[in-house]
C-alpha positions in Angstrom: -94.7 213.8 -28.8 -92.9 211.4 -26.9 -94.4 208.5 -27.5 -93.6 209.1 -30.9 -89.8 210.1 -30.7 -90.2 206.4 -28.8 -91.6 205.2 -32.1 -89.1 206.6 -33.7 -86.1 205.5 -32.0 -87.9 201.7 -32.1 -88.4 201.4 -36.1 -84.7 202.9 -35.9 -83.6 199.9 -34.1 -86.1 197.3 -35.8 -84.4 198.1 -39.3 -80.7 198.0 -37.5 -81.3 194.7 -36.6 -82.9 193.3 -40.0 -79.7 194.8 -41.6 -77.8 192.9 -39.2 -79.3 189.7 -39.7 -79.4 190.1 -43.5 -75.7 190.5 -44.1 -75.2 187.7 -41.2 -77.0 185.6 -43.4 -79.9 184.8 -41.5 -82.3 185.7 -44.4 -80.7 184.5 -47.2 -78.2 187.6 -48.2 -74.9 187.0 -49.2 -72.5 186.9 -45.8 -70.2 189.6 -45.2 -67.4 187.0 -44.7 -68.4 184.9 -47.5 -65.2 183.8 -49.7 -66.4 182.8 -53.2 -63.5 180.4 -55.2 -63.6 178.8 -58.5 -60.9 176.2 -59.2 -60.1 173.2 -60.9 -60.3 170.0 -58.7 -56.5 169.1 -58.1 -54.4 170.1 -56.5 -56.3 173.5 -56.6 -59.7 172.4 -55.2 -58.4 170.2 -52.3 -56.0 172.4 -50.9 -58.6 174.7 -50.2 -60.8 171.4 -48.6 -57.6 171.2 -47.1 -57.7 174.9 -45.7 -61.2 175.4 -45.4 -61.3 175.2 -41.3 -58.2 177.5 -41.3 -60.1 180.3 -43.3 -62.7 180.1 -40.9 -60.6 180.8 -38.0 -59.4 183.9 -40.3 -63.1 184.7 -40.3 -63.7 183.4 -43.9 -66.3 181.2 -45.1 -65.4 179.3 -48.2 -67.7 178.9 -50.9 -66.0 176.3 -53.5 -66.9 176.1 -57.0 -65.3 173.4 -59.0 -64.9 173.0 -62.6 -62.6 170.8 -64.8 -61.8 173.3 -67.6 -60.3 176.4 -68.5 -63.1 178.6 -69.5 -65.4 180.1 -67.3 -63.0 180.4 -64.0 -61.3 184.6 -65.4 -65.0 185.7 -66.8 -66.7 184.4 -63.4 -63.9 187.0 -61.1 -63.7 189.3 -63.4 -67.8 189.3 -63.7 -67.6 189.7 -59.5 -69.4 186.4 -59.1 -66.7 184.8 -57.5 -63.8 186.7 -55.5 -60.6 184.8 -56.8 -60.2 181.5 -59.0 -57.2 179.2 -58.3 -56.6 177.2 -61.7 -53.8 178.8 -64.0 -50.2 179.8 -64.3 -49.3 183.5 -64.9 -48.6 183.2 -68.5 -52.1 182.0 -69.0 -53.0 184.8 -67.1 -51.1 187.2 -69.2 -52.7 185.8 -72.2 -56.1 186.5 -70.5 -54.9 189.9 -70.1 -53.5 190.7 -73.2 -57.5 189.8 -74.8 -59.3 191.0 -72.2 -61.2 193.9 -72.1 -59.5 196.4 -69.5 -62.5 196.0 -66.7 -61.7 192.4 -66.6 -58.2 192.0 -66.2 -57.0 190.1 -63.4 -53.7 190.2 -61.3 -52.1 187.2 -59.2 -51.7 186.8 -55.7 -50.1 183.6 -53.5 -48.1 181.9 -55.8 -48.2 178.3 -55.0 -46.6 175.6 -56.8 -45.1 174.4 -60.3 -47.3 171.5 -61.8 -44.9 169.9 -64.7 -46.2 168.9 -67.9 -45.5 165.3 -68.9 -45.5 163.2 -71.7 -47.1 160.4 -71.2 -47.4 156.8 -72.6 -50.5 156.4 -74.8 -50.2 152.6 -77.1 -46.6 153.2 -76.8 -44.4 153.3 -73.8 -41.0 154.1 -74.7 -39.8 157.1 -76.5 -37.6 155.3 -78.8 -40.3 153.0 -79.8 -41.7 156.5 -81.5 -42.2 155.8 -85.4 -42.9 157.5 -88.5 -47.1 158.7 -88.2 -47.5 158.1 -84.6 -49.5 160.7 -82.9 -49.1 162.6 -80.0 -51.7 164.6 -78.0 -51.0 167.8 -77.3 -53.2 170.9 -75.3 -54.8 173.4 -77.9 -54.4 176.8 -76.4 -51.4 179.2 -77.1 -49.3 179.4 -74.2 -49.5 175.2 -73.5 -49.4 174.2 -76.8 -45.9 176.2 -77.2 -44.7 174.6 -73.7 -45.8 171.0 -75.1 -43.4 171.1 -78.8 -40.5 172.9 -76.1 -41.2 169.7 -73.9 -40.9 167.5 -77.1 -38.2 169.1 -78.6 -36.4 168.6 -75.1 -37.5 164.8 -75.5 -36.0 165.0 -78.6 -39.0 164.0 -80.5 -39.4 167.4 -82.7 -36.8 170.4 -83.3 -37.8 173.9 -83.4 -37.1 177.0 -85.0 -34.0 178.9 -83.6 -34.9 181.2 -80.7 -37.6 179.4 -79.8 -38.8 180.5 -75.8 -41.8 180.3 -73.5 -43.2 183.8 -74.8 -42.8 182.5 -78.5 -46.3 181.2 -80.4 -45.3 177.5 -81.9 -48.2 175.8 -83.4 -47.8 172.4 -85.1 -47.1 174.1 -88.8 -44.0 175.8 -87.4 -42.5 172.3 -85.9 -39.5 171.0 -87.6 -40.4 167.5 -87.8 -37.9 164.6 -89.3 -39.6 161.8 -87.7 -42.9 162.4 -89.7 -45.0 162.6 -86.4 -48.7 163.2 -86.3 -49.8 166.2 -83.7 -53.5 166.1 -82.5 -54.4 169.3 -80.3 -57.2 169.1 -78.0 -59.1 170.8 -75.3 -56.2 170.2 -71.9 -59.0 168.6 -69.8 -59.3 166.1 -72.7 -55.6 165.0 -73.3 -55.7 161.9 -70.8 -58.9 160.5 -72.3 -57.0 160.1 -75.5 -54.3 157.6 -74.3 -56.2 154.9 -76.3 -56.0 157.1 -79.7 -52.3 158.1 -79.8 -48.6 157.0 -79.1 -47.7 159.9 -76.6 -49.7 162.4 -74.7 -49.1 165.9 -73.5 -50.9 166.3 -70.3 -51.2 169.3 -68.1 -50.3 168.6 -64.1 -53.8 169.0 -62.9 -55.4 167.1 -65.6 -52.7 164.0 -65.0 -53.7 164.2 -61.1 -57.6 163.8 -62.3 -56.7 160.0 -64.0 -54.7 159.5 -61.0 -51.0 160.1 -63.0 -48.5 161.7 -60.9 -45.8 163.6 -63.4 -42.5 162.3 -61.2 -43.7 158.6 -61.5 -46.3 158.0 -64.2 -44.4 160.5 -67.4 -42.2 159.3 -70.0 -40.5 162.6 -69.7 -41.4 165.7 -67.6 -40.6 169.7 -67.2 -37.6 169.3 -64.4 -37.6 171.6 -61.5 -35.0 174.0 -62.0 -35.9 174.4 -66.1 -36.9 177.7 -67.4 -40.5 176.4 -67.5 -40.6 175.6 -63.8 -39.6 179.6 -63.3 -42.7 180.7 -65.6 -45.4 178.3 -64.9 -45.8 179.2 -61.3 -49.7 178.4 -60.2 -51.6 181.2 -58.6 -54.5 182.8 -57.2 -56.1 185.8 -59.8 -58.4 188.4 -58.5 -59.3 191.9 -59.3 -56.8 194.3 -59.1 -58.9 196.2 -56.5 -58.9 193.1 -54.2 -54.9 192.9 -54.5 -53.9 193.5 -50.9 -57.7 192.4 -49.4 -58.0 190.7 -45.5 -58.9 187.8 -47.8 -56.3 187.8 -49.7 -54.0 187.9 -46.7 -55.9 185.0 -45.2 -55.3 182.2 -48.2 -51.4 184.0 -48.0 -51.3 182.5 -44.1 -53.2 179.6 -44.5 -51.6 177.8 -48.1 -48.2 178.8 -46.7 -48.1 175.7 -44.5 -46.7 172.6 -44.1 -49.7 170.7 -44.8 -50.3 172.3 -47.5 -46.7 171.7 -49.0 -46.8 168.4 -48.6 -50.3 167.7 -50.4 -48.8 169.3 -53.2 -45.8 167.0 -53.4 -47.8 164.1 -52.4 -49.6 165.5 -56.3 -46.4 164.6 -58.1 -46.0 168.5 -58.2 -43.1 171.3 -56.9 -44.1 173.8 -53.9 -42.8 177.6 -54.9 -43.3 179.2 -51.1 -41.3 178.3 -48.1 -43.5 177.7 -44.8 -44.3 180.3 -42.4 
């Protein structure tokens, strides 16, 4: 009888350790501190290469996926394959949101910076070179394509209807249009690829930094820092809402509100939101 209570108590311990080991990682399972991320590669991607070490000392091992467009970074958290994604502004979250089904909805968490969009010079470099039947490049989904004809209209390229605001939908047949200008919308990651093709293109901050075009330097005109634009389009962090207030989520809070990680984000042409703890 006692030698097999001893049997007992020994598988007992045999299959504590193998659990151990398998949520350590040693065989392959997924670690218990893993931290899964999809984002676009900058500024998003290297200010979590930036952070990486610091996660670890938080007791988070970052997992990095990086993509360069707009589509698979919401399905992939909301699908629980990865635990956040770090690629959009909330009002492309809200537009997410607003089509999602309600099991996939996100929320934000760490806002982080304000990338401006900018117009920038395609075969002509000078707005007031701009001519009747030039085109201009501008990104195809709802929410940028209304910032891009309020960043025209600002440049005084285009008018819009009265009222116009962020939240409004403006495609290209509701532009007022006097100087017989010629709108071509594309996918946002392939806006500065068409430089070649038009007068003017509208390109997203992250997409700019990709070609090496920094917004305060490289655009013929830009979103300014205290427009309403620069209050709306704050970058963030999306998760589940069930992951909300998570120890991970805390973590990325401590270590993207530093100084380092402010001035990478300059140094990107682009505007920090967070003061440094």
């Amino acid at each position: 009888m006692k030698s097999k209570k001893n049997l007992l108590i020994a598988v007992i311990l045999v299959i504590a350790v193998l659990a151990v080991l398998y949520f350590t990682g040693v065989f392959g399972g997924k670690k218990s501190n893993e931290l899964t991320i999809i984002a676009t590669p900058n500024p998003h991607a290297e200010i979590l290469k930036l952070v990486q070490d610091d996660l670890a000392k938080e007791g988070f091992t970052l997992k990095l996926t990086t993509v360069t467009d707009y589509v698979a970074e919401n399905p992939s958290t909301a699908a629980g394959d990865t635990m956040a994604n770090f690629f959009q502004h909330i009002p492309y979250l809200d537009q997410y949101n607003a089509t999602a089904a309600e099991k996939d909805r996100l929320v934000y968490v760490v806002p982080t910076h304000f990338e401006p969009l900018g117009l920038y010079a395609g075969t002509k470099s000078a707005l007031e070179d701009v001519a009747e039947g030039d085109k201009i490049v501008v990104p195809n989904d709802p929410t940028n394509m209304t910032r891009a004809f309020i960043l025209l209209a600002d440049a005084g390229l285009i008018e819009l209807p009265e009222g116009t605001t962020l939240t409004s939908t403006v495609t290209k047949n509701d532009v007022i249009n006097p100087k017989g200008l010629v709108f071509v919308d594309v996918n946002a990651e392939l806006a500065p690829g068409m430089r070649e093709d038009a007068a003017f293109v509208v390109i997203n901050g992250n997409n700019a930094s990709l070609v090496g075009l920094n917004p305060n330097n490289d655009a013929v005109y830009f979103e300014q820092p205290g427009s309403q634009a620069a209050a709306a389009y704050v970058n963030v962090f999306a998760v589940k809402p069930e992951n909300k207030d998570a120890d991970f989520v805390k973590a990325l809070e401590k270590v993207v509100y530093t100084q380092k990680v402010y001035d990478l984000i300059v140094a990107s042409g682009f505007t920090p939101v967070f003061e440094v703890k």
